[in-house]
DRENDO-851925 format. One record per atom (N, C-alpha, C, CB): residue number from 1; atom name; x, y, z. Coordinates in nm, 3 decimals. Each point is the difference from the previous one (the first is absolute). Glycine has a CB too. Layout:
<marmis>
pos,site,u,v,w
NUM,CA,X,Y,Z
...
</marmis>
This chain:
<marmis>
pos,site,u,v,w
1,N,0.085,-0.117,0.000
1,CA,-0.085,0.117,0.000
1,C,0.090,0.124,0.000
1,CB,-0.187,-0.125,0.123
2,N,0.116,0.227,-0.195
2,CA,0.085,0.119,0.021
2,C,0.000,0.101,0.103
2,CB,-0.010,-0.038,-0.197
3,N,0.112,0.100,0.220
3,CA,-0.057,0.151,0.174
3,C,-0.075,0.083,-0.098
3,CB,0.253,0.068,0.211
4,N,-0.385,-0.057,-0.205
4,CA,-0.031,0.075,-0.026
4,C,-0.128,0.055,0.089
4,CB,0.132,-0.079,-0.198
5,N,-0.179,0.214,0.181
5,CA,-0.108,0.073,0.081
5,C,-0.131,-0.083,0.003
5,CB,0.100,0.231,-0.066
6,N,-0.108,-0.276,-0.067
6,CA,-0.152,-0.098,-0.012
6,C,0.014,-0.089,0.088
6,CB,-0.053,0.005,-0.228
7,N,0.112,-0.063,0.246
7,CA,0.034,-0.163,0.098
7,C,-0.065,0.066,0.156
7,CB,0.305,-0.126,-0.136
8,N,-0.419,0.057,0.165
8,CA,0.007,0.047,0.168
8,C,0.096,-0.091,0.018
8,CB,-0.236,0.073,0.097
9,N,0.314,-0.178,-0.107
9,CA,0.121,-0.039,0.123
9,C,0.055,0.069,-0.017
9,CB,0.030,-0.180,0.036
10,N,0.051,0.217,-0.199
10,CA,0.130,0.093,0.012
10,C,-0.017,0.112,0.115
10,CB,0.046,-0.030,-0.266
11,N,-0.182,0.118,0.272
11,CA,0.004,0.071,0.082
11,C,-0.041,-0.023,0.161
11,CB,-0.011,0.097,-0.218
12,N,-0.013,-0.163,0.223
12,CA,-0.032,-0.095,0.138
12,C,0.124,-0.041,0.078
12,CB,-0.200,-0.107,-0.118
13,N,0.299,0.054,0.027
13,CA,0.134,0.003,0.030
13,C,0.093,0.087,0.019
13,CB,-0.052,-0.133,-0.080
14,N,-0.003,0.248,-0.002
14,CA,0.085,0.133,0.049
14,C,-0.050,0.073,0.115
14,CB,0.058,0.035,-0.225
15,N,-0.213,-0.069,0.244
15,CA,-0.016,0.092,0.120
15,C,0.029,-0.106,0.134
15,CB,-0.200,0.183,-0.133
16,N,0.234,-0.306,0.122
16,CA,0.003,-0.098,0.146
16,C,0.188,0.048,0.035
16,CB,-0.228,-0.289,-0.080
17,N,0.243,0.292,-0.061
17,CA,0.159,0.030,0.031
17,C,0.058,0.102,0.088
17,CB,0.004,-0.067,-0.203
18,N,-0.076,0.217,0.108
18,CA,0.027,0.112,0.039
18,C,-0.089,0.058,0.117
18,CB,0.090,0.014,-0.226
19,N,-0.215,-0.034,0.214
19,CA,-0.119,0.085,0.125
19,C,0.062,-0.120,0.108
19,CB,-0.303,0.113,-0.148
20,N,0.244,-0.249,0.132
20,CA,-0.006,-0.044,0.087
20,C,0.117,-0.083,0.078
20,CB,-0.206,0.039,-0.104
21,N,0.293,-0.068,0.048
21,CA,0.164,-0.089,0.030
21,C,0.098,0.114,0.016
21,CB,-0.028,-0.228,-0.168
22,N,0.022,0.326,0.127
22,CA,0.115,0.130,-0.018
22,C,0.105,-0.067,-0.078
22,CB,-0.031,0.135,0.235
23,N,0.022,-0.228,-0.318
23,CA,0.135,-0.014,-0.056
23,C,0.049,0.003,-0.117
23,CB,-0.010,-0.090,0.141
24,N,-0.120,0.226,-0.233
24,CA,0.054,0.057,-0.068
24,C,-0.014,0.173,-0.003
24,CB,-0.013,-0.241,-0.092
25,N,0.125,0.320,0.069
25,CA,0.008,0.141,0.055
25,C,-0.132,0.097,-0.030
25,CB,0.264,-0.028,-0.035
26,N,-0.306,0.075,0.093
26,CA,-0.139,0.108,-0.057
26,C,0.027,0.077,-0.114
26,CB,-0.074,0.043,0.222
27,N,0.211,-0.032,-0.246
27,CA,0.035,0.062,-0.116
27,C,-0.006,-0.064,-0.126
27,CB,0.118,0.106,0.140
28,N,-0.086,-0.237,-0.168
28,CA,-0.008,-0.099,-0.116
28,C,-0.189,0.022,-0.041
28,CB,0.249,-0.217,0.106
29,N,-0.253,0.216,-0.222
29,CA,-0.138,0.008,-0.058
29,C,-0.017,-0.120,-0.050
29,CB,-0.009,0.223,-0.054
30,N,-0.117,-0.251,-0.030
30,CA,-0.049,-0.167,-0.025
30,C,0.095,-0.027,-0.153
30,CB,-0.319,0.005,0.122
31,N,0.358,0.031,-0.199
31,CA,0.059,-0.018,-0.150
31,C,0.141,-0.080,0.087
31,CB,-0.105,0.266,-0.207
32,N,0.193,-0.164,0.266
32,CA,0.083,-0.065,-0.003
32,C,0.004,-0.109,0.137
32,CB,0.096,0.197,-0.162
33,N,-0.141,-0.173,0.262
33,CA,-0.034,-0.124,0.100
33,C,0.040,-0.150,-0.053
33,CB,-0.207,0.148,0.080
34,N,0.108,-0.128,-0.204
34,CA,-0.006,-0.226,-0.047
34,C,0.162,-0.025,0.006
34,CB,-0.239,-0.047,-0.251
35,N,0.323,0.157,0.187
35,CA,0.147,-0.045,-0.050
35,C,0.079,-0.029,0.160
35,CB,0.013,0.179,-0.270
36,N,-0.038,-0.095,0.363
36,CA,0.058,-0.004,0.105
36,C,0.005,-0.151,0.048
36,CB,-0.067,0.244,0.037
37,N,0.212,-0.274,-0.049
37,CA,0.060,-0.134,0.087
37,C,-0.007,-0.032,0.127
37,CB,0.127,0.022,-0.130
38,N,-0.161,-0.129,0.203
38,CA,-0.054,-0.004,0.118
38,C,0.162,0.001,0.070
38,CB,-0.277,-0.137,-0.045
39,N,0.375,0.151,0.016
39,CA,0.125,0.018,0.086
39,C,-0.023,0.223,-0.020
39,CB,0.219,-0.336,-0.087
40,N,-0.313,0.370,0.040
40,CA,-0.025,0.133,0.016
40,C,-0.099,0.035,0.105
40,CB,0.060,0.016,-0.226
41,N,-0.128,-0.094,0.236
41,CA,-0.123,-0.043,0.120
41,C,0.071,0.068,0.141
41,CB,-0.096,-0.280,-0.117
42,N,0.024,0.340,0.234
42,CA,0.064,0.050,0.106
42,C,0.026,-0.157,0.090
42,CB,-0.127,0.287,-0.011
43,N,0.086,-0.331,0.009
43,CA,0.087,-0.111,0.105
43,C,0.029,-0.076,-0.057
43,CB,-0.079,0.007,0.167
44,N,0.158,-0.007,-0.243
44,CA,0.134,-0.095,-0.120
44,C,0.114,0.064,0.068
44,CB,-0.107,-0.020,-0.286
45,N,0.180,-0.066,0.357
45,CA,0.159,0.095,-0.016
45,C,0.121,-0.086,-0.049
45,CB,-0.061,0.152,0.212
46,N,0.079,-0.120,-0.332
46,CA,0.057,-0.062,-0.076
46,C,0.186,-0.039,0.107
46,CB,-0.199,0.143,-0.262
47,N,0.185,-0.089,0.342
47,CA,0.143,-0.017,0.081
47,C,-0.052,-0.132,0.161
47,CB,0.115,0.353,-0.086
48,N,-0.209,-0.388,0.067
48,CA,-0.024,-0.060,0.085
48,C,-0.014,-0.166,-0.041
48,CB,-0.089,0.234,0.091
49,N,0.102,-0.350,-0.003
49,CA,0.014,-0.122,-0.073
49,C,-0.145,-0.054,-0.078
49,CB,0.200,-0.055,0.187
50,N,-0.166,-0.039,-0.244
50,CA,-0.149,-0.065,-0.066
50,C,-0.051,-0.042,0.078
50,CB,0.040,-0.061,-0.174
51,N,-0.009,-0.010,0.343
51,CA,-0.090,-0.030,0.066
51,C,-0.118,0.149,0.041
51,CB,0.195,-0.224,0.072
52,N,-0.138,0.343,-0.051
52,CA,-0.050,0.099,0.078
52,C,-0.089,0.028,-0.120
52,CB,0.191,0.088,0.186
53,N,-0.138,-0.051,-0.339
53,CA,-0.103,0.012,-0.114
53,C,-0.122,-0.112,0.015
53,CB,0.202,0.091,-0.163
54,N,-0.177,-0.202,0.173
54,CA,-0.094,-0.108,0.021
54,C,-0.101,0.031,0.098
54,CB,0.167,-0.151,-0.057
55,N,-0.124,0.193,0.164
55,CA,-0.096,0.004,0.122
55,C,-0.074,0.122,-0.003
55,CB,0.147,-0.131,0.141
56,N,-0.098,0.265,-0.198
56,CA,-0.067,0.128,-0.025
56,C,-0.071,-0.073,-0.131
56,CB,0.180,0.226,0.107
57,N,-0.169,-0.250,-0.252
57,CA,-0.102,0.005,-0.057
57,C,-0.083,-0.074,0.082
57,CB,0.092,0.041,-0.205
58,N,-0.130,-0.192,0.300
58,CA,-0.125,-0.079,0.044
58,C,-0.052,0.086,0.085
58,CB,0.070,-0.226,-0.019
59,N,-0.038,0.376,0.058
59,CA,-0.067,0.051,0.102
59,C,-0.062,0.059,-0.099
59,CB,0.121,0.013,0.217
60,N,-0.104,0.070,-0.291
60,CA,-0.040,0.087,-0.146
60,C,-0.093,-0.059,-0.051
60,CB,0.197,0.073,-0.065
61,N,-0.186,-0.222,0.017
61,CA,-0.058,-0.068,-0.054
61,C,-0.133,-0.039,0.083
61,CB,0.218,-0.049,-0.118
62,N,-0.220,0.029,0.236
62,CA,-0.086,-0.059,0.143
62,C,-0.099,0.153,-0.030
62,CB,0.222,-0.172,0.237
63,N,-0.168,0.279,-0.254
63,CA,-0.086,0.099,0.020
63,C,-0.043,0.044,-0.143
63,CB,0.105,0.064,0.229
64,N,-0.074,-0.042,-0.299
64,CA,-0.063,0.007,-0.129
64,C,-0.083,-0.068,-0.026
64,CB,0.144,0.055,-0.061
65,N,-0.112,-0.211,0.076
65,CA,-0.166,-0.112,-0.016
65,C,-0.116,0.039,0.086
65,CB,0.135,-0.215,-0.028
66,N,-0.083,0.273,0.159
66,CA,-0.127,0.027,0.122
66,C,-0.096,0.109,-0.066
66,CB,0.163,-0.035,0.238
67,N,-0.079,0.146,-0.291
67,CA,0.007,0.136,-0.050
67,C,-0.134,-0.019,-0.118
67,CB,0.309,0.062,0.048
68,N,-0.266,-0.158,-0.156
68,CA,-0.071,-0.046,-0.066
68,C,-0.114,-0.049,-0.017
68,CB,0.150,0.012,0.000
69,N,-0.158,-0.135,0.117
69,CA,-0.108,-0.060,0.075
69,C,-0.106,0.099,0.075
69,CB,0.171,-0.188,0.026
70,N,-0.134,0.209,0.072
70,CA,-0.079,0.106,0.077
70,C,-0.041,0.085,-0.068
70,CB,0.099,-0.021,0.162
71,N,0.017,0.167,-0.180
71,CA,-0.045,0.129,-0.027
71,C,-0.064,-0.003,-0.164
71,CB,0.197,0.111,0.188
72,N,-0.122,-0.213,-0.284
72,CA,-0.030,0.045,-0.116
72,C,-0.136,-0.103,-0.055
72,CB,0.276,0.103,-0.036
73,N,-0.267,-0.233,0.130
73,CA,-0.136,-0.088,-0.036
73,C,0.028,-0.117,-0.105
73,CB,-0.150,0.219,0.035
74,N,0.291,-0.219,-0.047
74,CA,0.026,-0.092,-0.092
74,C,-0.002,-0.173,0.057
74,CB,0.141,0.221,-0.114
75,N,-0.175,-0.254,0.009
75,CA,0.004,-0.144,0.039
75,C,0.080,-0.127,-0.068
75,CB,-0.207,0.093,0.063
76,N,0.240,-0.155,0.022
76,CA,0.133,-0.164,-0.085
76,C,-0.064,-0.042,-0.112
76,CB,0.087,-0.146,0.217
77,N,-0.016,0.148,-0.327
77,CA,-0.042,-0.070,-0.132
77,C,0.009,-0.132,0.028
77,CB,0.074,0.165,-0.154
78,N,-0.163,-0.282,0.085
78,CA,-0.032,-0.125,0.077
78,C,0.147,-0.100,0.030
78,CB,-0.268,0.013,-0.128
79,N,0.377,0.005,0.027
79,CA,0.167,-0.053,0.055
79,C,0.038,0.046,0.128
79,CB,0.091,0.011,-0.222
80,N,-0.151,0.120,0.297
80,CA,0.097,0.074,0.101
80,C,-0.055,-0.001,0.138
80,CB,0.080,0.155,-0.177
81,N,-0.037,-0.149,0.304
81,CA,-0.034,-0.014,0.068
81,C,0.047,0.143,0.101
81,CB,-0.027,-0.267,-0.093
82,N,0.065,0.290,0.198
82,CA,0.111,0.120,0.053
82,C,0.142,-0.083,0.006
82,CB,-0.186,0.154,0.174
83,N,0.182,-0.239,-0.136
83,CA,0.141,-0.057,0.001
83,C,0.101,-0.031,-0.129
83,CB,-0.117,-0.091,0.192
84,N,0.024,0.103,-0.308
84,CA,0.048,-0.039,-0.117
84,C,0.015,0.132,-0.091
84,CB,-0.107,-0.240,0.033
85,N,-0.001,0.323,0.013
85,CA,0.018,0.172,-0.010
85,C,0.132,0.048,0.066
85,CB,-0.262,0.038,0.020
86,N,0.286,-0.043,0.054
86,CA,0.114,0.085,0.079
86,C,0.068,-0.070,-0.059
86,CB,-0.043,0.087,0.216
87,N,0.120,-0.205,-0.234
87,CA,0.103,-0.083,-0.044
87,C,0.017,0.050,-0.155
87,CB,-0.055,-0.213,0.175
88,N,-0.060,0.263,-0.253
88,CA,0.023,-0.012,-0.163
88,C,0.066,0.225,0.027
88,CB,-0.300,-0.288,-0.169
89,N,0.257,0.291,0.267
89,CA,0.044,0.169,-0.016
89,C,0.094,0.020,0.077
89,CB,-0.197,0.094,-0.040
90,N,0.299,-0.164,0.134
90,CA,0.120,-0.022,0.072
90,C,0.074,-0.006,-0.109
90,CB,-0.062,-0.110,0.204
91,N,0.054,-0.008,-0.341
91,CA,0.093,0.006,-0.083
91,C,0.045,0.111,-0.094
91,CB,-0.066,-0.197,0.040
92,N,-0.062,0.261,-0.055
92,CA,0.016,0.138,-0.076
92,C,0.059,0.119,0.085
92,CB,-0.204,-0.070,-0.138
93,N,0.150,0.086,0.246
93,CA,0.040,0.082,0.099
93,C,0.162,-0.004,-0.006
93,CB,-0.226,-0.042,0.144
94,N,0.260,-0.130,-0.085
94,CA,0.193,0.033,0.004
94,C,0.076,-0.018,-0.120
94,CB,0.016,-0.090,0.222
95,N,-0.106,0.122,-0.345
95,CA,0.093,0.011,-0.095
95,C,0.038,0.135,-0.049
95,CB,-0.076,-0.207,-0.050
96,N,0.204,0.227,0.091
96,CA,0.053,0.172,-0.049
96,C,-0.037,0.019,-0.154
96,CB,0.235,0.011,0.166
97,N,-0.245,-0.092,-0.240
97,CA,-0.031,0.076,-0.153
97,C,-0.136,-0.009,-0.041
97,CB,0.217,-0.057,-0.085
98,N,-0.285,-0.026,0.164
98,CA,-0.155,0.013,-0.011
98,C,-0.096,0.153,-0.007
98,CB,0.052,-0.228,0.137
99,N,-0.122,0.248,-0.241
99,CA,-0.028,0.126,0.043
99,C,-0.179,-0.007,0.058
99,CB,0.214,0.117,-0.198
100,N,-0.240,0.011,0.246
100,CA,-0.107,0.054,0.011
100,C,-0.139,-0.097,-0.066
100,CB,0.168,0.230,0.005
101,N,-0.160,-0.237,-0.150
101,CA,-0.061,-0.018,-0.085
101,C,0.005,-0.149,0.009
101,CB,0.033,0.218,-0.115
102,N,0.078,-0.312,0.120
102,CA,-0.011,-0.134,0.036
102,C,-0.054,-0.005,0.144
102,CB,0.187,-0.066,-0.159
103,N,-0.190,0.124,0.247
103,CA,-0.091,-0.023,0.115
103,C,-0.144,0.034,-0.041
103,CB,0.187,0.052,0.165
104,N,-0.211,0.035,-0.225
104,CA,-0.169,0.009,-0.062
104,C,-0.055,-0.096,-0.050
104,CB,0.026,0.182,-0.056
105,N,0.090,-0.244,-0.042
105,CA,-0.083,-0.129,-0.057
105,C,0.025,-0.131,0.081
105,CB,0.018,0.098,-0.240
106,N,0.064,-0.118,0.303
106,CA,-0.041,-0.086,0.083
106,C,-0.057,-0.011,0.140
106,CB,0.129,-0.038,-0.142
107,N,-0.215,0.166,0.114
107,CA,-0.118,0.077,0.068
107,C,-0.158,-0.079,-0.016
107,CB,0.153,0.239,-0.063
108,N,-0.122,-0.211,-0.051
108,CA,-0.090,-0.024,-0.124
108,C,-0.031,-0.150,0.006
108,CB,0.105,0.192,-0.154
109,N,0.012,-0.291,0.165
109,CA,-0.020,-0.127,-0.036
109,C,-0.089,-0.059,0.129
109,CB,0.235,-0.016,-0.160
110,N,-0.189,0.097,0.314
110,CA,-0.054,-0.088,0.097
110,C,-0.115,0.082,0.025
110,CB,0.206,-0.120,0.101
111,N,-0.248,0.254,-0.113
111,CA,-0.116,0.047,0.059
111,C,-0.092,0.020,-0.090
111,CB,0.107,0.089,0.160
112,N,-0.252,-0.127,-0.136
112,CA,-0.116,0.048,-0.096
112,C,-0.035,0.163,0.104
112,CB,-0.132,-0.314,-0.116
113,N,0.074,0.396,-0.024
113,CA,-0.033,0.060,0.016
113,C,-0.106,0.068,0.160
113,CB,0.095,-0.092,-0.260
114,N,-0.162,0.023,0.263
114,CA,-0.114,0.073,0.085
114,C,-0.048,-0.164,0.111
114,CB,-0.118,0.245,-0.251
115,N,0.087,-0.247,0.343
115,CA,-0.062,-0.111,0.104
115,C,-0.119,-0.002,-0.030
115,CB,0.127,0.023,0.181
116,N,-0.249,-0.122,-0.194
116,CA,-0.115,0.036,0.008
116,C,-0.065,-0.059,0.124
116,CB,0.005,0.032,-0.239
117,N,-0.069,0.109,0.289
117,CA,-0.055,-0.042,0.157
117,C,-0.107,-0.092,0.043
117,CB,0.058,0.201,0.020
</marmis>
């Protein structure tokens, strides 16, 4: 999928990032956001070991799915569960060249749109 404005994830993803995670700057706008590499992400520190990257993205990851769930109403596409959610966005999370835009779409792959009550 592409970052683009039409996509509610693309933008769903930029606002969980930026409004709600802080971990992208208030200054970055939505065009260039998708390109942004998650070793650009605020709690990436590229000087710290892969275990500590590992354990900051599953907290990132732990809260973005909640973020999702709760505030935004999304719900597990029938493969996903939360445990299999956080695990498929841990890998994207600790990858430094992963960008923005590959976390949208594999946004995309585990969450449907809307819950029905």
């Amino acid at each position: 999928m592409a970052w683009t404005k039409q996509s509610k994830t693309c933008r769903t993803v930029y606002l969980v990032l930026q409004e709600d995670l802080e971990q992208i700057s208030q200054t970055v706008e939505f065009e260039p956001a998708g390109a942004l590499t998650m070793d650009q992400l605020q709690f990436y520190s590229t000087a710290a070991s892969s275990g500590i990257v590992d354990a900051e993205a599953k907290i990132i990851a732990v809260s973005y799915d909640r973020i999702l769930v709760n505030s935004y109403r999304r719900s597990y596409k029938a493969t996903f569960d939360q445990q299999s959610a956080v695990a498929a966005l841990v890998e994207i999370l600790k990858d430094k060249e992963k960008t923005v835009e590959d976390l949208s779409d594999t946004t995309g792959q585990i969450y449907a749109e809307r819950r029905t009550a």
